[in-house]
Every structure is written in C-alpha cells, then in structure tokens.
N, C-alpha and C positions, 0 to 999 in steps of 0.2 A: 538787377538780380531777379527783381519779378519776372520779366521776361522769359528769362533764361527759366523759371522753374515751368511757368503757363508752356512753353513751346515743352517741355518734358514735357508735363501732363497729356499735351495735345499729341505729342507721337506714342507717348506709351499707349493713351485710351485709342490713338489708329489703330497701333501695332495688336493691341486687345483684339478690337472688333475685325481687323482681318485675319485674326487666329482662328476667333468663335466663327466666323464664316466659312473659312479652311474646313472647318471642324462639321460647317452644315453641309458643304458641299458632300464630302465625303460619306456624311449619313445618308444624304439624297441620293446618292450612289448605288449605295447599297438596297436603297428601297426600289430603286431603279429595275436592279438587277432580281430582286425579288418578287417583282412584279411581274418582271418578267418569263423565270422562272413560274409562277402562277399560274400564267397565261399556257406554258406547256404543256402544264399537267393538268387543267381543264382542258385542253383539247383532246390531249392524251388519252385522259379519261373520256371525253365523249366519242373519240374512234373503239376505245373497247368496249361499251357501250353498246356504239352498233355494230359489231363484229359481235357480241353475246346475243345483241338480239336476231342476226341473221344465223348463227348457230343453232337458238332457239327454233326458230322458225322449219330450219332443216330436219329438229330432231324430230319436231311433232310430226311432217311430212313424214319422213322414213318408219315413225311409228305408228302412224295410221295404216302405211302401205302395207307394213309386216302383218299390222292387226287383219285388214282386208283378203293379206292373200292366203292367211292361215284359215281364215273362213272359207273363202273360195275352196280352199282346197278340201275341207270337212266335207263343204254341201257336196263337192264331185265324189266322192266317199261315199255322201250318204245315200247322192244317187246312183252310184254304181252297185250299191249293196255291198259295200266292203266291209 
C-alpha cells in the first residue's frame, strides 16, 4: 500500500511541476512578444526621430532663405530709391 501511495505522490508532484511549467512557458511567451513589440517602437521611434530632425533641418533652411531674400529685396529698394 506504501507503494501505491509514493507512485501517487510522485505523479501528482510531475503532474504539478509540468503545470507550473505549462504555466512558465506561457508567461515566457508573452515577454517574448513584448519584447518584441518593444523593439518596434524604439525603432519606430528612432525613424521619427530622424524624419523630425530632417524637417527641422528643412525649416531652418527655408527660413533663412525667406529671411535673405526679403533683405535682398529691401537693399534693391534702397538702392533704387524706392
């Protein structure tokens, strides 16, 4: 009868610890997938990044050009005597 109870103990304490394992895979799973999600959206984030910084870049250019040609145009003004 000893037997008989030790071989219970010893499936049920398997049956346990291939639950709680079931049970990690599954969590590991999901960190998986969150990680890897992660991974997108720093990258995500670093193409807008530099898509802002090349915007940047453009607007300073187009507003120095404006600043420049608005000048140009005064000084021929001022030298036209207008």
């Amino acid at each position: 009868m000893d037997e008989k109870k030790d071989e219970l103990n010893v499936t049920r304490t398997l049956f346990e610890l291939s639950t709680k394992v079931e049970r990690i895979d599954s969590k590991l799973d999901l960190l998986i997938k969150a990680d890897d999600k992660a991974d997108k959206a720093l990258a995500k984030s670093i193409e807008n990044e530099h898509a802002i910084e090349t915007m940047s870049k453009w607007t300073y250019g187009i507003g120095i050009a404006l600043i420049v040609s608005i000048l140009g145009i005064i000084a021929f003004f001022i030298e036209r005597g207008i």
